[in-house]
C-alpha positions as CSV (number, residue, x, y, z in Angstrom):
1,X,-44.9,18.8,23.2
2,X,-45.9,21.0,20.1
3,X,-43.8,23.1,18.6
4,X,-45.5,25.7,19.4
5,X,-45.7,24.6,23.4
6,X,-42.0,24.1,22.8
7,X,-41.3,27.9,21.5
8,X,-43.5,29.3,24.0
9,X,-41.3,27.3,26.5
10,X,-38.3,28.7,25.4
11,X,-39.6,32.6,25.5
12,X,-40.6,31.9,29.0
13,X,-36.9,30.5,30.3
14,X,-35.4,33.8,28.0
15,X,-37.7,36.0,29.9
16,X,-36.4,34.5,33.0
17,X,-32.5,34.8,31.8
18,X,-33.2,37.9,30.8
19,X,-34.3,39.0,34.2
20,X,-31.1,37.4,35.3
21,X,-28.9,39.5,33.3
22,X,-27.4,36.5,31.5
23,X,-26.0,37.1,28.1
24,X,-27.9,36.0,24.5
25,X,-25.1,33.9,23.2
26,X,-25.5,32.7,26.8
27,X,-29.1,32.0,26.7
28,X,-29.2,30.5,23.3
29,X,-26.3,27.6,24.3
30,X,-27.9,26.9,27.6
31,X,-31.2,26.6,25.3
32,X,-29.6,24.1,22.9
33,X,-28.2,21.6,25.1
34,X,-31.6,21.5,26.5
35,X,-33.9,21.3,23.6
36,X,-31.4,21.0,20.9
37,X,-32.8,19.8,17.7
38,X,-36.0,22.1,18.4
39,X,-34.0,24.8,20.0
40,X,-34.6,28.6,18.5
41,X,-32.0,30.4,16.2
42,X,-29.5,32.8,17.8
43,X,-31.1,35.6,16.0
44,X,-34.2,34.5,17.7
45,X,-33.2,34.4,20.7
46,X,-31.7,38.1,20.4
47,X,-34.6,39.5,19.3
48,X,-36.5,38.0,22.4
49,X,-33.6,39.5,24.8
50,X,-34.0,42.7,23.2
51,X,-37.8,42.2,23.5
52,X,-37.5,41.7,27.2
53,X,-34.6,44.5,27.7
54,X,-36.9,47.3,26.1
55,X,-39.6,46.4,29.3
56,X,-42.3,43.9,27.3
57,X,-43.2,41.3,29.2
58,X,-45.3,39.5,26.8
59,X,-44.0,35.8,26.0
60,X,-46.9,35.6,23.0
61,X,-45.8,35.9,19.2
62,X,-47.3,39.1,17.9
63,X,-49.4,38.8,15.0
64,X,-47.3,39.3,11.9
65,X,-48.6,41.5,8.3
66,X,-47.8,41.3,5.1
67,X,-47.3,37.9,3.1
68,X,-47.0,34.7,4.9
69,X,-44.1,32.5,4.7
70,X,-45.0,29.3,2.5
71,X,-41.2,28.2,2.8
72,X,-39.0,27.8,5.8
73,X,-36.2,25.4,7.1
74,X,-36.2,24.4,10.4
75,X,-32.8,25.5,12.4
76,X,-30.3,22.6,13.5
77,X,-31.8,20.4,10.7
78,X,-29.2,18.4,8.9
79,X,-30.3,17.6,4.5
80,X,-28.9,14.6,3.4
81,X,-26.8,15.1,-0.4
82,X,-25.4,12.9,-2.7
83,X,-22.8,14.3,-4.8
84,X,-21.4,13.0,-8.2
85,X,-18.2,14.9,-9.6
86,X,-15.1,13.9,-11.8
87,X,-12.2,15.7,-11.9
88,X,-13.6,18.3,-14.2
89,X,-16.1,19.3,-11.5
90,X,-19.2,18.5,-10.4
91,X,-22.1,16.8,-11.8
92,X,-25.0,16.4,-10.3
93,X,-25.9,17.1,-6.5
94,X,-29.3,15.8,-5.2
95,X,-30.6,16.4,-1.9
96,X,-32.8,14.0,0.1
97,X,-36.3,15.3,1.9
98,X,-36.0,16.0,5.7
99,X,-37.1,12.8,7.0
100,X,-36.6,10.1,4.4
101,X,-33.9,7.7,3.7
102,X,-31.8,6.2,1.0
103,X,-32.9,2.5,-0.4
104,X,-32.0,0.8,-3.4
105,X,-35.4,2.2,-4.7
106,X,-34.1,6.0,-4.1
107,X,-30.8,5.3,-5.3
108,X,-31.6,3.4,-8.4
109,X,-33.9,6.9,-9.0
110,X,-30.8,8.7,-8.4
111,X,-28.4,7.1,-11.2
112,X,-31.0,7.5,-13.3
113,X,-30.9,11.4,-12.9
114,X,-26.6,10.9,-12.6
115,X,-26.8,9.5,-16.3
116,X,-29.5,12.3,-17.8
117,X,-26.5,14.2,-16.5
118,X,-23.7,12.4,-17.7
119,X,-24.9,12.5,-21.3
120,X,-25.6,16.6,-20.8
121,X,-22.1,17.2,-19.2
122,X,-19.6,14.2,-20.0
123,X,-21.1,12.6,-23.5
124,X,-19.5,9.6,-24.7
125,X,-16.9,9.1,-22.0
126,X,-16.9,5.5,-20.2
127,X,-18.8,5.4,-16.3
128,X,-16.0,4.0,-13.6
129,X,-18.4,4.7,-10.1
130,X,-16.6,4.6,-6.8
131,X,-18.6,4.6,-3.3
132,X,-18.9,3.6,-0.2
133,X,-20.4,0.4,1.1
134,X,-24.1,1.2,2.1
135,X,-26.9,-1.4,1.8
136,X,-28.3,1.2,-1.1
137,X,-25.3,0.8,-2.9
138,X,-24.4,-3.5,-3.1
139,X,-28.4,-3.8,-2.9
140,X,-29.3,-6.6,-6.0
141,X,-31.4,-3.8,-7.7
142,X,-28.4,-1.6,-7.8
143,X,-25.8,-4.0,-9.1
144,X,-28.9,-4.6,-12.0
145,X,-29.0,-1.5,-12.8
146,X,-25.2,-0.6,-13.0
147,X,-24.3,-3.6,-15.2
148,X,-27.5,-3.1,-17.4
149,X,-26.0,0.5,-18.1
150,X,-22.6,-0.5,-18.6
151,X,-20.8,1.3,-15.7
152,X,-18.1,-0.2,-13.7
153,X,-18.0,-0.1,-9.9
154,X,-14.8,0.0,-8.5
155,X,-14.4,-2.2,-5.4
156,X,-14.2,-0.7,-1.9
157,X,-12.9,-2.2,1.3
158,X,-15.0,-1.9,4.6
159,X,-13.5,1.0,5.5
160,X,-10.4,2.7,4.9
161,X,-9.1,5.5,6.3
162,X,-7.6,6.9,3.4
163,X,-10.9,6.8,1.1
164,X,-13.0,8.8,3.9
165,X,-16.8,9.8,3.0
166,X,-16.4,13.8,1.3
167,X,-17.1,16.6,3.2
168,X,-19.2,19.3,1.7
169,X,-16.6,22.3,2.2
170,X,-14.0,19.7,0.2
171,X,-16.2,20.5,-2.6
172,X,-14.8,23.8,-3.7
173,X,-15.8,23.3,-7.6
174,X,-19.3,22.8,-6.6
175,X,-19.3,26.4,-5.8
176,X,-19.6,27.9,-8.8
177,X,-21.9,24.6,-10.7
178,X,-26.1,25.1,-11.5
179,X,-26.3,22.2,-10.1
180,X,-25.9,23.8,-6.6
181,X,-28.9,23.7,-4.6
182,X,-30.7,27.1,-4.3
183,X,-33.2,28.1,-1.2
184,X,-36.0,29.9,-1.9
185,X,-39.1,31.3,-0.9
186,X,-42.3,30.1,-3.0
């Protein structure tokens, strides 16, 4: 089903919710747990409630004016980062494109941008990397390319409990760093 079927859809079963007195927060969870990934935004759904509560029975998007969006982010989407930081802060965050993955090829791409940064933010100071386990990280091209730049990699069990992949909201000092992403419209 097109998104567009899909959205068309989902004004149709708010119509009906609407006409059923059910809340929006209502309408919107029942919505997600039944198209989830390509469910509408909360605010979305409002605005459709409201829609239907002023009396329009139209489920068709109006036409819009003015300047069209060339940038948008799809709701429910989750972005892939990788993060390097030292204990002075962060250094370099880089985010993947909705839809790809991490190989060696990507990652070896990657340190290459970690030690541009490294010599802008941390000059002359010795490279001790620890990571997790992932095929990207103990592929042959990686382990190359770590001892052809000098950097140790410390060594990593399986898994351990204690050394637990970061979260993003752990990452206070990346707050306030340029290398933050930014969203914007183009």
């Amino acid at each position: 089903m097109a998104d567009n079927d899909v959205s068309f859809c989902q004004r149709a079963v708010i119509e009906f919710l609407v006409k059923e007195e059910i809340p929006a927060a209502d309408i919107h969870h029942r919505l997600q747990r039944v198209y989830r990934d390509v469910c509408m935004g909360a605010s979305s759904v409002r605005r459709w409630v409201k829609h239907f509560k002023d009396g329009n029975t139209s489920i068709q998007d109006q036409p819009s004016s003015g300047r069209p969006r060339t940038a948008s982010t799809e709701p429910n989407k989750k972005i892939m980062g990788t993060v390097f930081w030292d204990a002075e802060g962060c250094i370099l965050i880089e985010f993947l494109e909705p839809g790809k993955t991490i190989n060696a090829a990507r990652y070896d791409h990657t340190l290459l941008k970690l030690r541009r940064a490294l010599r802008d933010k941390r000059p002359r100071r010795k490279v001790i990397l620890q990571h997790d386990n992932a095929r990207s990280h103990t592929a042959r091209l990686t382990l190359e390319k770590f001892e052809n730049m000098g950097w140790e990699v410390l060594p990593r069990p399986p898994y351990s409990r204690d050394l637990a992949p970061s979260d993003y909201k752990s990452l206070w000092f990346c707050e306030e760093s340029d290398a933050r992403p930014t969203l914007r419209d183009e």
